[in-house]
C-alpha positions as CSV (number, residue, x, y, z in Angstrom):
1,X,-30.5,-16.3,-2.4
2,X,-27.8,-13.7,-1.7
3,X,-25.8,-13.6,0.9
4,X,-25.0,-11.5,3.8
5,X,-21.3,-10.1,4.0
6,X,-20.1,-9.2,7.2
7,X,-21.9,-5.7,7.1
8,X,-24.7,-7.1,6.8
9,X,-25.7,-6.3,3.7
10,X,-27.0,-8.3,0.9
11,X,-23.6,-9.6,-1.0
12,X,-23.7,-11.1,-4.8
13,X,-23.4,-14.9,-4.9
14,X,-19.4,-15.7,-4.5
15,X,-19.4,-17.2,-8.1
16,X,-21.0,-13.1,-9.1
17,X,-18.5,-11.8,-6.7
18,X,-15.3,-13.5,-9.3
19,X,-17.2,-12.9,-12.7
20,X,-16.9,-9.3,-11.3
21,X,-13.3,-9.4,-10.0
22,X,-12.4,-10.8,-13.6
23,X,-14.1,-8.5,-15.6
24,X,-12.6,-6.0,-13.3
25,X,-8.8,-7.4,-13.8
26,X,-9.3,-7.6,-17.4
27,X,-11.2,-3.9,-18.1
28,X,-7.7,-2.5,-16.0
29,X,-5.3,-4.7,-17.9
30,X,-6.9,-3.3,-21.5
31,X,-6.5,0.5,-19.7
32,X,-3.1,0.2,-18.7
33,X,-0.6,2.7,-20.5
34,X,3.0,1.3,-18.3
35,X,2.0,-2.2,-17.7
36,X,5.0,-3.7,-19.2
37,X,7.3,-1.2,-17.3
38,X,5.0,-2.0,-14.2
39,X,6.1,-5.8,-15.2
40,X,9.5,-5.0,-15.8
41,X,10.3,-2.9,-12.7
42,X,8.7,-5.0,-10.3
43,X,11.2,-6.2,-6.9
44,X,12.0,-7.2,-3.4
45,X,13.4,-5.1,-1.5
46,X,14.6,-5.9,2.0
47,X,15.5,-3.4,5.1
48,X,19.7,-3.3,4.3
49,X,19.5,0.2,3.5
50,X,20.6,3.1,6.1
51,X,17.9,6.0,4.7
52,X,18.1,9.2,5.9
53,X,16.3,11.4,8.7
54,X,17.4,14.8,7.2
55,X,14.4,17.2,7.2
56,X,11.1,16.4,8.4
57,X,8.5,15.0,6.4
58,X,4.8,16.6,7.6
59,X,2.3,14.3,8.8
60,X,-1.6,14.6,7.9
61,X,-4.4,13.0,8.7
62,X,-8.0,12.1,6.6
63,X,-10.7,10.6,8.0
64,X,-11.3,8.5,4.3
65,X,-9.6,5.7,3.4
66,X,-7.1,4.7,1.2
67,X,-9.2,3.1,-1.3
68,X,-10.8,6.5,-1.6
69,X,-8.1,8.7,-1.4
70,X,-6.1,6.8,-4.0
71,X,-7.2,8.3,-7.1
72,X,-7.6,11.6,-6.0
73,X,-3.7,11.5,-4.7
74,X,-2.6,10.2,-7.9
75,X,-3.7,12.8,-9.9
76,X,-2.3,15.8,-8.0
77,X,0.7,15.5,-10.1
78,X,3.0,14.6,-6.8
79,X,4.9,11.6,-6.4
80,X,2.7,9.5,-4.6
81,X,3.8,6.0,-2.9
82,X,0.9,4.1,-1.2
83,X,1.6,1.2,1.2
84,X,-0.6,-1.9,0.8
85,X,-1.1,-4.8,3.8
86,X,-1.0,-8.3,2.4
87,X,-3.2,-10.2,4.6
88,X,-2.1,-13.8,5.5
89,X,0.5,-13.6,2.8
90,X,-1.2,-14.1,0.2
91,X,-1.6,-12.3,-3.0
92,X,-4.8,-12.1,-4.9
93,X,-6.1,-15.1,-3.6
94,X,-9.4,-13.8,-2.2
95,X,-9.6,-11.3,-5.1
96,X,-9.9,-14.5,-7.4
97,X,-12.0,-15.9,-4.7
98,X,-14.6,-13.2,-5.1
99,X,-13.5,-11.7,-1.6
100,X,-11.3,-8.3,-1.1
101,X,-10.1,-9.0,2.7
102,X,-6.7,-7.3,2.6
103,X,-6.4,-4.0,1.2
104,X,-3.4,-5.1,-1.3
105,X,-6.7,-7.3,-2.6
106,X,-8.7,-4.2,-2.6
107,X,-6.7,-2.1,-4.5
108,X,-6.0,-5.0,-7.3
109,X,-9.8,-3.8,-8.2
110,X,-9.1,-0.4,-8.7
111,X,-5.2,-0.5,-10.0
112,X,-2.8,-2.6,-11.9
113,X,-1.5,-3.9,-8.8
114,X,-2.4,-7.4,-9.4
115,X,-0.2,-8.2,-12.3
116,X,2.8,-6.8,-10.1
117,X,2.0,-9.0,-7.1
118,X,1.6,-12.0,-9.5
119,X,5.0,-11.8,-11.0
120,X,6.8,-11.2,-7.8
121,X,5.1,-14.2,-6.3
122,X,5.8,-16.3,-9.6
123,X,9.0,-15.5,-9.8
124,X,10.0,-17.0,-5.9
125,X,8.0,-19.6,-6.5
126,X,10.0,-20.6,-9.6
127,X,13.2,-19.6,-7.5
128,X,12.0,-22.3,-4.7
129,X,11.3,-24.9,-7.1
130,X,15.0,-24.7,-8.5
131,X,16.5,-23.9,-5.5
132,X,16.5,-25.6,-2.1
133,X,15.6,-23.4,1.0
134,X,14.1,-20.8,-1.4
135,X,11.2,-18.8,0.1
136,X,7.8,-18.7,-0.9
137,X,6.2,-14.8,-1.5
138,X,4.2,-15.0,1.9
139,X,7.1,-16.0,3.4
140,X,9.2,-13.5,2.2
141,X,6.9,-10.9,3.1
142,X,6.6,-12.4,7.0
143,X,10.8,-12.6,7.4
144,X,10.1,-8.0,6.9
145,X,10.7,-7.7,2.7
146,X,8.4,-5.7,0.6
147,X,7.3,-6.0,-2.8
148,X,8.0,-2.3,-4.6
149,X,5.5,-2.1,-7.8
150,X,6.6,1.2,-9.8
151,X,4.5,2.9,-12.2
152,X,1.2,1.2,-10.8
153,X,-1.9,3.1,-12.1
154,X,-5.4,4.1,-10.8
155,X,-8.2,2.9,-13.0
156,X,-11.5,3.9,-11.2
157,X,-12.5,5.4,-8.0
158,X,-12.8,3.6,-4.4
159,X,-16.3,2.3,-2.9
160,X,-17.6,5.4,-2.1
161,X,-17.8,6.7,-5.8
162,X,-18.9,2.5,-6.7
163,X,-15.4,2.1,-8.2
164,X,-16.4,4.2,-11.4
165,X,-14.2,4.1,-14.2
166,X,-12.0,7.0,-14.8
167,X,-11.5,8.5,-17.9
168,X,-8.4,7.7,-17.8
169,X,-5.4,6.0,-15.6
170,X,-3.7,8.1,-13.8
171,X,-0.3,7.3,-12.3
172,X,0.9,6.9,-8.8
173,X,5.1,6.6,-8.3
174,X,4.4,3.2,-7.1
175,X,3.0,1.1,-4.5
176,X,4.9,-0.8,-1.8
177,X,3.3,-4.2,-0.4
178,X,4.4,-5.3,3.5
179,X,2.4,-7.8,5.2
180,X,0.3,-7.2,8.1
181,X,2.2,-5.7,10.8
182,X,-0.2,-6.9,12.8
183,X,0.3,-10.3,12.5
184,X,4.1,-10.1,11.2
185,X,6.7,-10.9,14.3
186,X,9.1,-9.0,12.1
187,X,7.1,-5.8,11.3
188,X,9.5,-3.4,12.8
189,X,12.3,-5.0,9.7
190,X,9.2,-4.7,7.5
191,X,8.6,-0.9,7.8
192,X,12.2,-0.2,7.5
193,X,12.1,-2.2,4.1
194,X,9.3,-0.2,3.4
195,X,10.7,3.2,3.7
196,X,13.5,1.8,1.5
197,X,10.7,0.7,-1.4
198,X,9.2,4.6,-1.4
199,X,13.4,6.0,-1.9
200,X,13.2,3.5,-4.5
201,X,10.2,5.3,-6.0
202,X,11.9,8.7,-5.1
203,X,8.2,9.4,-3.6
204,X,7.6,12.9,-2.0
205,X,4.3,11.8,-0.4
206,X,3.2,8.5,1.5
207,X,0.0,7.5,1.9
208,X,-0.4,4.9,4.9
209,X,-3.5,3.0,6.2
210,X,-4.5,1.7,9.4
211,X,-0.9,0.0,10.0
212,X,-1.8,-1.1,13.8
213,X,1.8,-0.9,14.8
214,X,2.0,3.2,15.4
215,X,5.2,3.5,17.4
216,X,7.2,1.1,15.4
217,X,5.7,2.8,12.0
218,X,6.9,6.6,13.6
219,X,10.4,5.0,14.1
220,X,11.2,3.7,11.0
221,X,9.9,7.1,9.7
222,X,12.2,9.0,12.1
223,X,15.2,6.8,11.2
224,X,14.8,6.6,7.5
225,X,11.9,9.1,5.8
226,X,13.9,11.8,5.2
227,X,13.2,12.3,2.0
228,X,9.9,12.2,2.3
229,X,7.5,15.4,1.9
230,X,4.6,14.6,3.9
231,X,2.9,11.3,5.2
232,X,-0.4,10.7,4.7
233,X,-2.2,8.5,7.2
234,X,-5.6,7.9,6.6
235,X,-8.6,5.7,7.8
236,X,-8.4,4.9,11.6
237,X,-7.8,8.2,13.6
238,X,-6.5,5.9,16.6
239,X,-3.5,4.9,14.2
240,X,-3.1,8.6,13.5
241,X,-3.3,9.7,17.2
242,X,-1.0,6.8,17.9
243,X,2.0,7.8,15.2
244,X,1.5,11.6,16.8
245,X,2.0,10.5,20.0
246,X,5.0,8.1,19.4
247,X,6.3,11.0,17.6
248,X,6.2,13.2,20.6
249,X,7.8,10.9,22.8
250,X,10.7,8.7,21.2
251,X,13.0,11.2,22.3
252,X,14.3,12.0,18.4
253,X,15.7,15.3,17.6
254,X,13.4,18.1,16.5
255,X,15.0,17.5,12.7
256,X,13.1,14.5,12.7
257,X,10.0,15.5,14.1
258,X,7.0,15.9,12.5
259,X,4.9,19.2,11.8
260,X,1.7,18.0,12.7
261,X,-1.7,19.5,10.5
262,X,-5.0,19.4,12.2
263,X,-7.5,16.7,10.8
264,X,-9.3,17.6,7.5
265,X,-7.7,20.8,8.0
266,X,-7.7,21.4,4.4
267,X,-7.3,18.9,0.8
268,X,-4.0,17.9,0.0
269,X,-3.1,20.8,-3.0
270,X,-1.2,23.1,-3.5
């Protein structure tokens, strides 16, 4: 008899719900054009970087959310960095579980996201095993270090569109995995490490979720997004309405402000 998620809807069975996350994985590994690149480039970055708040990247709003934004993004030909959440730490585990709970999870269906959070977290655990006092990935993530995944690519469309295949991948600059700032006591270290992934990716354009923590979020922006073009937040409009306000009352000069667009104002082109 099926189940009822959370929604309450009628869910698949939870041994459906990982036939489907496999054959998922495995349809995105055998579309994959920069996987071994992906694989290659993949790396921890921590917040020992000064950035830059010269200029001032715009900030924009959607009501959608990232998991639906994502593939219309990465095909606008910009250089497009999207932050994923790590719930708990962990990596893939309720993907492979037949769950999606945090949106890093989420996104391994539609991108090749997976296969770079796999090898980061293989390669501390390996590191922990031969060395004493080595850190574990969900560990690493909760101390404010990111995982930067270059080159990731978008292989079908979010819920709304029933994650339909596209015809084919199309490239984002790279994705950036934090944990939950909600839950992370070091989340203002953990946004500054972000900011340093997305230089890393030389991205123009950041797309942000719901990231809970606006005012620390806005200040890692104001400290070290300057060379970002415009950020993106999507999803939750009290997140939105909560970076805008932080924005307009941290005291920062006006170079570091924001220009502010109204909501759904107009689609991100050109």
């Amino acid at each position: 008899k099926p189940e009822k998620d959370h929604r309450g809807s009628c869910a698949t069975l939870p041994l459906e719900r990982q036939s489907a996350a496999c054959a998922s994985l495995t349809a995105t590994f055998n579309a994959s054009r920069n996987l071994s690149q992906l694989l290659d480039r993949t790396h921890m970055v921590d917040r020992r970087w000064s950035g830059t708040n010269e200029g001032a990247p715009h900030l924009a709003y959607y009501e959608e959310g990232v998991l639906d934004l994502v593939a219309e993004f990465a095909g606008l030909g910009k250089k497009v960095a999207v932050v994923a959440t790590v719930s708990n730490g962990s990596i893939g585990e309720g993907l492979l579980k037949g769950s999606c709970q945090g949106l890093a999870e989420a996104l391994c269906r539609q991108t090749t996201l997976f296969f770079s959070l796999a090898k980061a977290e293989r390669e501390l655990r390996e590191a922990e095993r031969e060395h004493r006092g080595g850190r574990s990935l969900a560990k690493q993530l909760m101390a404010g270090d990111a995982v930067v995944s270059p080159l990731v690519e978008v292989c079908c469309e979010g819920p709304v569109q029933r994650h339909a295949r596209l015809p084919s991948p199309l490239p984002l600059a790279g994705v950036v995995s934090i944990a939950e700032p909600l839950n992370c006591p070091n989340a203002a270290i953990s946004f500054a490490a972000l900011l340093r992934g997305s230089a890393m990716l030389e991205a123009e354009v950041l797309l942000v979720p719901d990231l809970r923590r606006a005012d620390l979020f806005w200040r890692a922006v104001a400290s070290h997004g300057g060379h970002l073009r415009r950020v993106v937040c999507t999803g939750s409009p009290t997140f939105f309405d909560g970076v805008r306000a932080a924005r307009n009352g941290n005291g920062t000069s006006s170079a570091a402000r924001a220009v502010v667009e109204p909501p759904r104002a107009h689609r991100f082109r050109q």
